[in-house]
N, C-alpha and C positions, 0 to 999 in steps of 0.2 A: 504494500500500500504506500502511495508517494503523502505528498506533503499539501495533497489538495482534493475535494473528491466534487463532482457533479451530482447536482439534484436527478438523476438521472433513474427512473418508476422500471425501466426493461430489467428483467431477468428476477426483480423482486418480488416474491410472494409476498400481498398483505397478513398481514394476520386480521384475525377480525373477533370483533366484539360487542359491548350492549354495557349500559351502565348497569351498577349492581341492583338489582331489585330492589334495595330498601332505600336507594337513590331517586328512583325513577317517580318522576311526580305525574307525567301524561306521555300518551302516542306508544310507538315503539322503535323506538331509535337504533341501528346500528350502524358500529364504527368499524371502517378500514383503516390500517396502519401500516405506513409504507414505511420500516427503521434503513433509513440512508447512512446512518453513523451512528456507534456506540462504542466510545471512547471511554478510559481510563479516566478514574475518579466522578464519573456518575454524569458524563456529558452525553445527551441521546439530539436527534435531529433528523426529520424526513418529513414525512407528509400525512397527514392524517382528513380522515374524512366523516360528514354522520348524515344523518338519514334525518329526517324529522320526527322531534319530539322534548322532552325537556326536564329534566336531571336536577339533583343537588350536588356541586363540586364543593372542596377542599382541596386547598394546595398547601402540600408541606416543599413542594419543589416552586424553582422559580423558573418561568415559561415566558419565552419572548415569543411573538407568531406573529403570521402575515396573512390576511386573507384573500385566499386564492380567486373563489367563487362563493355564489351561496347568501344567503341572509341568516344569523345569530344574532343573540341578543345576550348577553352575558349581564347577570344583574348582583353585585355584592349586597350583602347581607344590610338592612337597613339603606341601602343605597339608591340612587335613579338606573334605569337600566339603559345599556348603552349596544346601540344597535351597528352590528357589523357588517360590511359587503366588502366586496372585492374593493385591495387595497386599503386595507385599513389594517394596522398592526397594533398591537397590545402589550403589555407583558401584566402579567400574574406575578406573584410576589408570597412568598412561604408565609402562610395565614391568611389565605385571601379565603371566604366562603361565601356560596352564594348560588345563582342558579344558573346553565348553560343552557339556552333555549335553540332549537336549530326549529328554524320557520321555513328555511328552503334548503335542500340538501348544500351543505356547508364545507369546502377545502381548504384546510390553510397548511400552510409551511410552519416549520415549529423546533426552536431551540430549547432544551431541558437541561436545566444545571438540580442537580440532586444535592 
C-alpha cells in the first residue's frame, strides 16, 4: 500500500446493515458500507449509505463527512434540526446524541477518528 489511496467503490464489497432495534424510532432503514481505509490507531474512511427512515445516534467517535446525494436531517439532543443535501459536510464530535433522519436515500463520504 503507497502513501495515498483513491475513493475508488470497484472491487469492494459493502457490508451492510440496519440500526439496532432499540435505536430505531420509524420506517426501515438500511445501510451500505463501502471501508476504503482502516488504519492504525482507530482511523476508518469510505463511503457509507441509508435507505429511508430515522434512528437515535451516539457518538463516542469523532466523524467529519461530506454529502454525496440524498436529503438527512441530523437533529442533537435538545437542539434545531439541520437539514443535509449534497454538498454539505458536518462533523460529529464524541458526545454528540440525537437523531439521524434519512428523508431520501442519503451518500456521504466519511472520516472516523476512534
Amino acid at each position: 500500500m503507497g502513501t495515498w489511496t483513491v475513493f475508488d467503490l470497484a472491487g469492494i464489497e459493502p457490508e451492510e446493515g440496519a440500526p439496532a432495534p432499540d435505536r430505531l424510532i420509524s420506517g426501515n432503514p438500511t445501510f451500505r458500507t463501502w471501508n476504503v481505509e482502516e488504519a492504525e490507531g482507530g482511523l476508518y474512511a469510505g463511503i457509507w449509505e441509508a435507505t429511508p427512515g430515522k434512528w437515535r445516534i451516539a457518538y463516542d467517535e469523532w466523524e467529519y463527512f461530506h454529502i454525496l446525494s440524498g436529503h438527512s436531517i441530523v437533529t442533537e439532543e435538545g437542539g434545531r434540526p439541520v437539514h443535509l443535501k449534497a454538498g454539505d459536510r458536518m462533523i460529529l464530535r464524541p458526545g454528540f446524541k440525537g437523531t439521524w433522519e434519512v428523508v431520501e436515500t442519503t451518500r456521504k463520504d466519511y472520516v472516523i477518528r476512534i
